[in-house]
Each structure stands twice: as C-alpha cells, then as structure tokens.
C-alpha positions as CSV (number, residue, x, y, z in Angstrom):
1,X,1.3,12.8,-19.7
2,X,2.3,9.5,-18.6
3,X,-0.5,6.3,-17.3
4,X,1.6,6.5,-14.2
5,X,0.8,10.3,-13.9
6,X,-3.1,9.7,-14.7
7,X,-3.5,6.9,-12.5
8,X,-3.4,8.4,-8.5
9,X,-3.1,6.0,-5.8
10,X,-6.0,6.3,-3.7
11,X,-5.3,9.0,-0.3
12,X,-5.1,6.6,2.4
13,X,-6.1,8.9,5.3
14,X,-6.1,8.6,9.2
15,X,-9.2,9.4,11.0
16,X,-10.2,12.4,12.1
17,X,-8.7,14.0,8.9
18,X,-10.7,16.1,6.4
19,X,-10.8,14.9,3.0
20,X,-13.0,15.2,-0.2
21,X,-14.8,12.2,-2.1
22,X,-15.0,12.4,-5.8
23,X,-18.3,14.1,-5.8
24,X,-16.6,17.2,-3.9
25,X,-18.2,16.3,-0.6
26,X,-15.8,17.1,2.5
27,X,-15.8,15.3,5.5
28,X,-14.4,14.3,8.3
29,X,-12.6,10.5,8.8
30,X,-14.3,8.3,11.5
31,X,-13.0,5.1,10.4
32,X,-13.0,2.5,7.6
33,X,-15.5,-0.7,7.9
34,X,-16.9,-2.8,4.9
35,X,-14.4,-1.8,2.9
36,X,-14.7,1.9,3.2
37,X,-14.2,5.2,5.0
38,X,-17.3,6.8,7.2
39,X,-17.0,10.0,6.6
40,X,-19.0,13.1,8.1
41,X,-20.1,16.8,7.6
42,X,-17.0,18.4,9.3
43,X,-18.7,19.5,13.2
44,X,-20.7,16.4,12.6
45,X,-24.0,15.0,10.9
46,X,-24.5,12.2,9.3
47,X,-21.7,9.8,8.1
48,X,-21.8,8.6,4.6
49,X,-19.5,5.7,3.3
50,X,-16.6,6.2,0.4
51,X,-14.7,3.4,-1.0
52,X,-10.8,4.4,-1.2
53,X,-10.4,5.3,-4.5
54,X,-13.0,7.8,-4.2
55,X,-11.0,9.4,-1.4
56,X,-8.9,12.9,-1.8
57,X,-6.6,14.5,-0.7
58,X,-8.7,18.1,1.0
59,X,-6.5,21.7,-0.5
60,X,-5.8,23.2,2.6
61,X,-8.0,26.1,1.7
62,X,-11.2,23.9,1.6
63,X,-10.3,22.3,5.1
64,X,-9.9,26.0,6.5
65,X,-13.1,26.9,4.9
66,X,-14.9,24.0,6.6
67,X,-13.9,24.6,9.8
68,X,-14.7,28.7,9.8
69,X,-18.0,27.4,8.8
70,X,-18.3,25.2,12.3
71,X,-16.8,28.1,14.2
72,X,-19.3,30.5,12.4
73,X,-22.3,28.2,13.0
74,X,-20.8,27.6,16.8
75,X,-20.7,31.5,17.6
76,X,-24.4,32.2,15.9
77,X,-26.1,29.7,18.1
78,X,-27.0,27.0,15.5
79,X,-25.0,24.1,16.6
C-alpha cells in the first residue's frame, strides 16, 4: 500500500449532511466555526465540535439507519 493510499484527505462536507467522526459518532452538519464542524445527533440534540480530519465520509447504510431511528422515535411518540 502506498503513503498516498494511507493518508485520506479529510471529507469536506456541506451542512446538513450526515457524516461520522473518528470515534464512530454520526451526526448531522450544522456548520464549521473555530476551526471545526458542529455536528449533531441526526433529528437533533446536542451539537458537539470535530476538527476536519476527524470527519468521514457516513456508508450509506449507517445514514439510512439513523434516519429510521428518527422516523421510529417520531411515530412512538418520543420526539
């Protein structure tokens, strides 16, 4: 494998996209201030801050999952 290959640019995402920070956290893209992105829980919460290179790309399959959990929580009553 090359340094090239091992070395990802950081995702440079536009708000209101769903990404993952290098912990596994997916949120939501409000913006970026001080350097960073706000993110938040997807269907909202509180916003936590990610610098760029800690920012992912989100495999479709995770963003689909986080938004049947909104919809889920939505149709039981708890948001």
């Amino acid at each position: 494998m090359s340094h090239q290959a091992q070395t990802e640019a950081p995702h440079a995402p536009k708000p209101r996209e769903i990404v993952k920070d290098a912990k596994g956290n997916v949120g939501e893209v409000m913006g970026f201030d001080f350097g960073g992105y706000q993110l938040r829980p997807v269907g909202g919460g509180k916003e936590w801050h990610v610098v760029p290179e800690d920012v992912r790309e989100c495999p479709q399959e995770e963003r689909m999952q986080a938004k049947l959990a909104v919809a889920n929580a939505r149709s039981a009553g708890a948001l």
